[in-house]
N, C-alpha and C positions, 0 to 999 in steps of 0.2 A: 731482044737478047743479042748482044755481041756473039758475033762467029767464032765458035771456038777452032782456034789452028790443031786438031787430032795429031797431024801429021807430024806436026814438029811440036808435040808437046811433051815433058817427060812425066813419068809419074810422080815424082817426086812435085813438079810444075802444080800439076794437077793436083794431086793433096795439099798443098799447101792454099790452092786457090778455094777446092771444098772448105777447107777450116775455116778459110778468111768469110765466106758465105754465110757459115754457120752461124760464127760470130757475130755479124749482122744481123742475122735472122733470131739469134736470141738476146740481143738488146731491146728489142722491139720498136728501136729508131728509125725504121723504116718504112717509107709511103706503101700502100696496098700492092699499088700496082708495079712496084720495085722489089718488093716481097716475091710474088708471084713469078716475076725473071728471076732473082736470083736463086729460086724455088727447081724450076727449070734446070736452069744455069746445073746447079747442083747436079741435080738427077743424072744429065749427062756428063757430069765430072764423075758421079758416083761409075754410072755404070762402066766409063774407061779402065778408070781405076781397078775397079775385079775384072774385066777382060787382059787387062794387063798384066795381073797375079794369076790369074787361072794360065796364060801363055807362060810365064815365069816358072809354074807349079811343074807344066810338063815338060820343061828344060831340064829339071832339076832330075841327076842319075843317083843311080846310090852305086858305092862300093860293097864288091863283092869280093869274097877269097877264097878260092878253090880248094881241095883238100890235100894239095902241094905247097899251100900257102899266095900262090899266084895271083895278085887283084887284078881285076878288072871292071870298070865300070858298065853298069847295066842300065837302064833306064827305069825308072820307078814306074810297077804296074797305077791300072786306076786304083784299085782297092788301100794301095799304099799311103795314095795322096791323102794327106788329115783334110776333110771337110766338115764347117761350119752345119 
């Protein structure tokens, strides 16, 4: 398996490179043992990709408005965050 660059990859990089996997892996044009890297390959593109959204998820604040009407943003507890 080629060394994936983590460092300087985006997500967007990365989903697009899982897709491209998939679609190899579901033509079924692919030798065993080329299946099995890109198998790999995958996995660690999956796994970036929800480390990336889960660090995304807890960036994300919500707006609040005081009983003055005064927003301010707060940061979304865990319990807020929508999980799969």
């Amino acid at each position: 398996m080629k060394n994936i660059d983590f460092e300087n990859l985006s997500f967007e990089t990365a989903m697009a490179e899982l897709e491209n996997i998939v679609r190899q892996l579901e033509t079924g044009q692919i030798k065993l043992d080329d299946a099995v890297e890109a198998y790999e390959k995958a996995s660690h593109l999956k796994k970036f990709c929800e480390e990336k959204l889960k660090s995304a998820e807890l960036k994300v604040e919500k707006i609040e408005q005081d009983k003055d009407g005064n927003l301010s943003l707060k940061p979304l507890d865990e319990n807020e965050i929508a999980h799969d």
